[in-house]
N, C-alpha and C positions, 0 to 999 in steps of 0.2 A: 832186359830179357826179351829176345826176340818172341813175336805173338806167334798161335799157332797157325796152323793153314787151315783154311776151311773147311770142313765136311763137307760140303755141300758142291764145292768149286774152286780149285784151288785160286783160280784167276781172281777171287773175287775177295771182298770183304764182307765177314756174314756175322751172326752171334756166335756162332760158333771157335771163332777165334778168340773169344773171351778164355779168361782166367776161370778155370773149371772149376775155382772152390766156389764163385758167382754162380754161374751154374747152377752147381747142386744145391745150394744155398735157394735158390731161386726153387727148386722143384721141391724142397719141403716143404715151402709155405701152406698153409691151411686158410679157412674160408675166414676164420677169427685173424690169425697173421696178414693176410691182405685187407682185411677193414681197418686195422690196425698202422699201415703204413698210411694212411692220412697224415698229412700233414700242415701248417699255411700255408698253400698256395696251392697243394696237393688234394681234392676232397675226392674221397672213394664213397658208391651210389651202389647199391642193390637195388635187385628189383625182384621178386617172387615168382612172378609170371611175365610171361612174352607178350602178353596183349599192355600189362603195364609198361614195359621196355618201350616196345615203339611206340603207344600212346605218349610216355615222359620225352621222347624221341622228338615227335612230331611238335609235341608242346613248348620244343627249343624257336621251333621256327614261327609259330604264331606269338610268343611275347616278345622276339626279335623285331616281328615286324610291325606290332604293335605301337614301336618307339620311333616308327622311321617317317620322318614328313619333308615335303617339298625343303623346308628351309635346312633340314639336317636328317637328309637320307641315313638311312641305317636297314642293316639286313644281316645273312648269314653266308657263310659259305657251308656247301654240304655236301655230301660225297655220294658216291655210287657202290655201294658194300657198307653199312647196308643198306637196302632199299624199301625193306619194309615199313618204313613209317613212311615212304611218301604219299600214296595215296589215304593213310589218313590225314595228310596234310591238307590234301583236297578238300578230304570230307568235314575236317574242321570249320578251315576256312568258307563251304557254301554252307554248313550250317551255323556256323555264327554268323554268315552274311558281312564277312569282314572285307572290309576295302582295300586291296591293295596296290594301287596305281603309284604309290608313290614307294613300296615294298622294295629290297635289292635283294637282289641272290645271286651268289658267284657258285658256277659250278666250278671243283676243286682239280680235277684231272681229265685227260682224253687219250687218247689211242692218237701216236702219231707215225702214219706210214705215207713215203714217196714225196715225201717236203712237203708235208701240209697235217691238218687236223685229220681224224677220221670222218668223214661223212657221217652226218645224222639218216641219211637216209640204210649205214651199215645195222646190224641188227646188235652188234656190239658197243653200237657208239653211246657214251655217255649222256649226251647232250640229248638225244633220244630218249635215254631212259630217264633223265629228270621230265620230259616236256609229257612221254607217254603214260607215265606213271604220279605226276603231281600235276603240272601245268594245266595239260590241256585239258585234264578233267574238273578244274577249277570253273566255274561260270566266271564268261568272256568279259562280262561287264566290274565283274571281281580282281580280275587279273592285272601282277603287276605291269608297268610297260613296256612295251618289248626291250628298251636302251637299258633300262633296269636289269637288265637277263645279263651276267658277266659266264661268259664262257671261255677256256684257256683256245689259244689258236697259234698258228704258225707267228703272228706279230705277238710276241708275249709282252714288250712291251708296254702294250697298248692295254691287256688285261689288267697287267701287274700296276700299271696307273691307276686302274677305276679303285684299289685299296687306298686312293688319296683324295679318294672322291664320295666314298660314304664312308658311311665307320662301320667295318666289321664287328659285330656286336660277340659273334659265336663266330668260332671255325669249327665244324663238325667232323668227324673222320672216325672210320674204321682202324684197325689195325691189320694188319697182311703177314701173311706166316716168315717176310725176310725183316718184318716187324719196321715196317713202313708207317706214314697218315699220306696221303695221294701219291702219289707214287715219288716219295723221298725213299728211293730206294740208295745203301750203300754203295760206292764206290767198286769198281774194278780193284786191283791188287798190283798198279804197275804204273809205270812213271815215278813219281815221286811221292806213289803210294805204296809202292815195292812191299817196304818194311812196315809203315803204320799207317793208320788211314787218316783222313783230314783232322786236324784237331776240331774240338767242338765251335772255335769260337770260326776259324773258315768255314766250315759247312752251313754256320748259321749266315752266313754272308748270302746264300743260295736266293735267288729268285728263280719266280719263275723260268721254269726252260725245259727243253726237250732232254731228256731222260733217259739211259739205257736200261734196259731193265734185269734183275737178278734173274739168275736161272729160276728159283724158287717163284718167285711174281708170276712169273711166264707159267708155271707150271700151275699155281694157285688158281689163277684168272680163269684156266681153261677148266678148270675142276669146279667152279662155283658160278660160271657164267658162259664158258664154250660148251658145256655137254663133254668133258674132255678130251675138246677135237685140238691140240696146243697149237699146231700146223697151223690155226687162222689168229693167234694170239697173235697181236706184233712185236717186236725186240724193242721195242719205243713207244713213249709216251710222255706228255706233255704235265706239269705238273707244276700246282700252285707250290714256292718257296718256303725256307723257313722265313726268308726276310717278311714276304706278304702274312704267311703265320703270329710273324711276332707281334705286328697290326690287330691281331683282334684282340680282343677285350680279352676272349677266354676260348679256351682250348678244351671241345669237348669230347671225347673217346667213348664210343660202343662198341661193348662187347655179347654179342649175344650164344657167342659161344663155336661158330663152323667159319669163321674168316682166318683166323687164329688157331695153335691147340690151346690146351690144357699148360702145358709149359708156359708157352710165349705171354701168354697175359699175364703171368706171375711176374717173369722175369721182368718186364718193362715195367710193369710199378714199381718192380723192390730198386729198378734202378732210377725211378722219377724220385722216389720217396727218400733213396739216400742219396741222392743228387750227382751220381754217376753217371754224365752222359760220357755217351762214347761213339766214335758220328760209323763203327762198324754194325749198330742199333738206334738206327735214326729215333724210331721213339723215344728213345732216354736224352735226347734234347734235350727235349721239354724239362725236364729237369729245372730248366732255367729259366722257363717261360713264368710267368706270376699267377697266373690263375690259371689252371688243366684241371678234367674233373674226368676219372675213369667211370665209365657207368657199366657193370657187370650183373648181369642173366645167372644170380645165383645159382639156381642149377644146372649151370651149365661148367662153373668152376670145377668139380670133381676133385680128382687128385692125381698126380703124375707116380701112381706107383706103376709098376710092369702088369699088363695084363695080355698076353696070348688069347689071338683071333684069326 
């Protein structure tokens, strides 16, 4: 059966081209129905409140780095959406006085316009907002080393190496309303994607590389981090793999409720939990990954019934 066309873009491949009993299936789940699709390798995380969320957040990256020393570096990867637990990561780390010189951290994604990374010195650049927001407010004698800092760039090869060079212990990620983890966003609708889009086991092939980005992404970004100016968002960006993904230990997903709707968080678990990936919902990968852990802002789940505003 031929898939449907996009809502969103005909050019493209989105959820939207799913099977609409998926769908609807997906938007009746309840707060009980989503703790419920746990399963091995799948564990689903509540949290009460926001101050708990990015606390348990921040607390991925200090037992992370915890484990990491000269002879067998270890660290995380982490994203930019969301951001609110980095600066308590700061605040962790200068009041426990923890050392981390020998600590790694891959940032997961960047902004890529005019054949290169974005500039840290842009106010959108990622690499910016991890250094502004965690780093440099870390006391200097604390801080990891700077070769330690894995940032994606124009040579992705060179990034997607340093994954063979410590052990990814966490990969950390948001979700994005085209229901991305750093900007694995779906495919275009054309070439040899015309009629279906990549199977799951080619898209898992992906490394690191430059990225076009969904209409949806482009629009998201400018609403959660441009002030909704989208005209400065760029059609590109640079983004860790599934292949560097399938390196980490564990695959961890926050939800705290405004990156994502109400929908989207449903849908990719009920497709993690009944092992539906489908590479037009890059998160339903993970499906196949061995250990992902959803971590959701209970009240922030709600319910996908209609409400006029």
């Amino acid at each position: 059966m031929a898939r449907a066309l996009s809502k969103i873009s005909a050019d493209w491949w989105d959820y939207t081209t799913l099977d609409e009993r998926l769908l609807r299936e997906a938007a009746k789940l309840t707060e009980k129905d989503i703790f419920q699709l746990a399963r091995p390798g799948f564990k689903v995380v509540f949290y009460e409140t926001l101050e708990e969320f990015y606390a348990a957040e921040a607390m991925e990256y200090i037992t992370a780095w915890r484990q990491s020393t000269a002879a067998n570096p270890a660290g995380i990867c982490g994203p930019i959406g969301p951001t609110e637990q980095l600066p308590i990561v700061a605040r962790m780390v200068n009041d426990l006085n923890l050392n981390l010189k020998e600590a790694v951290f891959w940032g997961m994604d960047e902004w890529f316009e005019g054949g290169r990374e974005m500039p840290a010195t842009n106010p959108l650049s990622f690499r910016r907002a991890d250094m502004e927001l965690c780093f440099n407010r870390i006391r200097k004698e604390l801080r990891p080393r700077p070769e330690n800092l894995h940032f994606p760039a124009r040579d992705v090869k060179a990034y997607s190496a340093t994954y063979d060079q410590a052990r990814c212990l966490v990969m950390q990620g948001g979700q994005g309303e085209v229901k991305h983890w750093a900007f694995n966003d779906p495919p275009r609708r054309a070439g040899k994607y015309k009629a279906h889009p990549p199977a799951p086991a080619e898209f898992r092939k992906l490394a690191t590389r430059v990225v076009d980005l969904h209409p949806m992404t482009i629009i998201q970004n400018a609403r959660t981090s441009g002030g909704g100016q989208v005209f400065l968002v760029p059609r590109q960006a640079l983004s860790v793999g599934p292949q560097e993904t399938w390196k980490a230990d564990k695959v961890s997903i926050w939800h705290p409720g405004h990156h994502d709707n109400k929908f989207g968080i449903r849908l990719t678990a009920l497709m993690i939990s009944k092992r539906l990936p489908d590479a037009a919902v890059p998160m339903s990968l993970l499906a196949d990954h061995p250990n992902v852990q959803f971590n959701f802002y209970r009240p922030a789940i709600g319910s996908c019934t209609t409400e006029m505003h």
